[in-house]
N, C-alpha and C positions, 0 to 999 in steps of 0.2 A: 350561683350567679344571681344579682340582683332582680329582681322586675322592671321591666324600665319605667313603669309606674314611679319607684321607687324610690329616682334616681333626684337628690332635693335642686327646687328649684331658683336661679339664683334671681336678679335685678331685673328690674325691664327694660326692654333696651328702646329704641326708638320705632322701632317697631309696636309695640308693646307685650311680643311676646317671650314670656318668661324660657329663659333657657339654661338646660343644667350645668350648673357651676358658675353662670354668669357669663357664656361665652358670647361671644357675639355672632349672629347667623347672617344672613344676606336676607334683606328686603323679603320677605316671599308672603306675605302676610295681606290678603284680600285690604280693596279699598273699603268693607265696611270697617276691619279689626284697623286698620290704622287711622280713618278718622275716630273711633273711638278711642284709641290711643292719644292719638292728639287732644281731643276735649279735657280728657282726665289730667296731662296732663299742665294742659292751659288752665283748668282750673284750681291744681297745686298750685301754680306761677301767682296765681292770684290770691290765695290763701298762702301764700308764703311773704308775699310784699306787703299784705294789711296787715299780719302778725309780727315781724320783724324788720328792721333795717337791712335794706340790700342794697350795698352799694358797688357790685360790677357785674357782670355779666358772670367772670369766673365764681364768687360767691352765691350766684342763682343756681349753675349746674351745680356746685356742691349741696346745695341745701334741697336740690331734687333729688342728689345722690342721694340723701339722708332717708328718701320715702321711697325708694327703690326705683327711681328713675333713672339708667344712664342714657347721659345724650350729650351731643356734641356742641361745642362755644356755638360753631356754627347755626347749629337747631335754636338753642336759645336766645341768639340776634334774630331768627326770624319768629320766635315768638314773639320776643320783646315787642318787636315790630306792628305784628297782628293784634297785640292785643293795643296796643296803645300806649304802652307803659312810658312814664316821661319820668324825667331825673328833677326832685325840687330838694331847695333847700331844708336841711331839719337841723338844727344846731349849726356844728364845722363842720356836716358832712353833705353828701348829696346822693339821696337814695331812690330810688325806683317808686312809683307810685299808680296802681291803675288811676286812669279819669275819673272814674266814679267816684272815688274816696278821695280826690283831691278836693273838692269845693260841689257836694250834689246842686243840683240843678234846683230852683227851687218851686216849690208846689202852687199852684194858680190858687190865691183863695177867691172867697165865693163874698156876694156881698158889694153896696153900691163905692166902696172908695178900693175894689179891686185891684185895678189897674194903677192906682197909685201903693197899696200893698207890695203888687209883683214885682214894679219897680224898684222899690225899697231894700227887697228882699235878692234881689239881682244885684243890687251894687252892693251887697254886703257879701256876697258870693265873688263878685270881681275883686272885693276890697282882699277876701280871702287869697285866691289867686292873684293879686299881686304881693303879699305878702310870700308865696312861698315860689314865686318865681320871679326871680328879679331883674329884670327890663332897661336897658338904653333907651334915650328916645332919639332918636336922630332925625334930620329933615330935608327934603330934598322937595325944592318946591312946595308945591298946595298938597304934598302927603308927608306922614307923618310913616317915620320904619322903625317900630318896637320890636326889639332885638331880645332875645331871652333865650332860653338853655333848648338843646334840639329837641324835635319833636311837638313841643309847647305853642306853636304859634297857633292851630286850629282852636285850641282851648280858650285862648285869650283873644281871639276873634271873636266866637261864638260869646264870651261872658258881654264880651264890649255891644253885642249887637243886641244883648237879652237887658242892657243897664239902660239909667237913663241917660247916658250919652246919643245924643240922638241930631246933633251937628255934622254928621261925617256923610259924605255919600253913599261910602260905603268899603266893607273891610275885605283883604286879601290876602289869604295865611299859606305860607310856604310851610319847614319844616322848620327855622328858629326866626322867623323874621313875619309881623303880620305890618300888612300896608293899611295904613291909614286914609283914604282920599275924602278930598273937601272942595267946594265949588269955589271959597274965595279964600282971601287973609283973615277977616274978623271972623268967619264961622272957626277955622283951624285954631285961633287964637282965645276965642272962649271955649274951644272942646278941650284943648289943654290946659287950660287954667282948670277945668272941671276936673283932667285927669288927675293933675298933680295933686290936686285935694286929696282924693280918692286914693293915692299913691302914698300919700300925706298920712293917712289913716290905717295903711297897710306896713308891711313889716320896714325898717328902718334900714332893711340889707337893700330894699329896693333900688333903682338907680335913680334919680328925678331927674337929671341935668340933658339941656337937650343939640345935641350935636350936629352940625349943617355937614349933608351929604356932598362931595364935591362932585 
C-alpha cells in the first residue's frame, strides 16, 4: 500500500488546495488559505495579460489551466472584475489589459515650469488612451457622453481630469460611458475642439464624430 504522503499531487483548484489526482474537494479550506489563493492567483491573471494576448474570458481560464490553476468561467469574470482588467484595441483583435499597463500615470516633475511638465505629460497619457480605446462622442445638452468598450470609462475620466482639459465642470464614469458636464455652449464648444485635437493625435481607430442624444 502506498503512503498517502505519496499519493502525487494534481492542479489547484479554487480553493488552492492541491488534491490527488486533480479532483475536486468542497470549499473546506480556512479563510487565510483561500485569500492566499486568490492573491496568487490574481497575480498569474496579471502576468499572464502583460506577457500575452487574451482575448476571452475562456482563453484566461486556459492559460491558468496552463500554471496549475483550475477554476471556473465564473471565478474568472469575477476576477476580471476585481482587478480592473478592460478589453483595448491591439491590431484586429481586442484583448484584456490591467490599468496599469495601459497608459501609467505620469510622474510630478520637480522644478519651476512643473505644472506645465505634468500637464504635458497627462495629455500624452490621454492621447495614449484614446488611441487604444476608441470613443463615440455623443451629446445631450451642456454634457458631453464618451462611449467606449466596458469597463473603460473610470479610466478615461480620471486621464480627462489629470490633462489639460480643464473647461468641463466636471466628469462622471459609469462602466462604458463617462459624462462630460459644462456650464455653458462656448466652454463645451472649445473642450471639444480641444478633444478632437487630442483624438487627432491618437490612434486613427478612434471615433471623432459627434452624435446628439435624443
Amino acid at each position: 500500500m502506498k503512503a498517502r504522503g505519496s499519493v502525487p499531487a494534481g492542479p489547484i483548484t479554487e480553493t488552492g488546495v492541491r488534491t490527488p489526482g486533480g479532483a475536486r474537494t468542497s470549499t473546506t479550506a480556512g479563510p487565510s488559505a483561500l485569500a492566499e489563493a486568490k492573491r496568487a492567483r490574481q497575480q498569474a491573471i496579471r502576468e499572464i495579460v502583460a506577457r500575452r494576448p487574451i482575448t476571452s474570458q475562456s482563453e484566461l481560464a486556459e492559460a491558468l489551466a496552463e500554471r496549475g490553476f483550475e477554476v471556473t468561467q465564473a471565478t474568472v469574470s469575477r476576477d476580471i472584475a476585481e482587478l480592473g482588467l478592460v478589453k483595448v484595441a491591439r491590431g484586429d483583435r481586442h484583448v484584456y489589459v490591467a490599468p496599469e499597463d495601459l497608459a501609467p500615470a505620469p510622474r510630478p516633475p520637480s522644478g519651476p515650469s512643473s505644472a506645465e511638465l505634468t500637464r504635458s505629460a497627462a495629455d500624452d497619457r490621454l492621447r495614449r488612451i484614446l488611441a487604444d480605446i476608441p470613443l463615440s462622442v455623443r451629446r445631450s445638452g451642456l454634457i458631453l457622453l464618451l462611449v467606449g468598450a466596458p469597463g473603460t470609462a473610470s479610466i478615461v475620466a480620471q486621464a480627462i481630469d489629470d490633462s489639460s482639459l480643464q473647461e468641463q465642470e466636471g466628469t462622471l464614469a459609469g462602466d462604458n460611458t463617462t459624462l462630460v458636464l459644462f456650464a455653458d455652449e462656448e466652454r463645451l464648444e472649445r473642450w471639444l475642439r480641444r478633444f478632437r485635437e487630442l483624438q487627432t493625435g491618437a490612434a486613427s481607430s478612434s471615433t471623432v464624430t459627434t452624435e446628439a442624444v435624443r
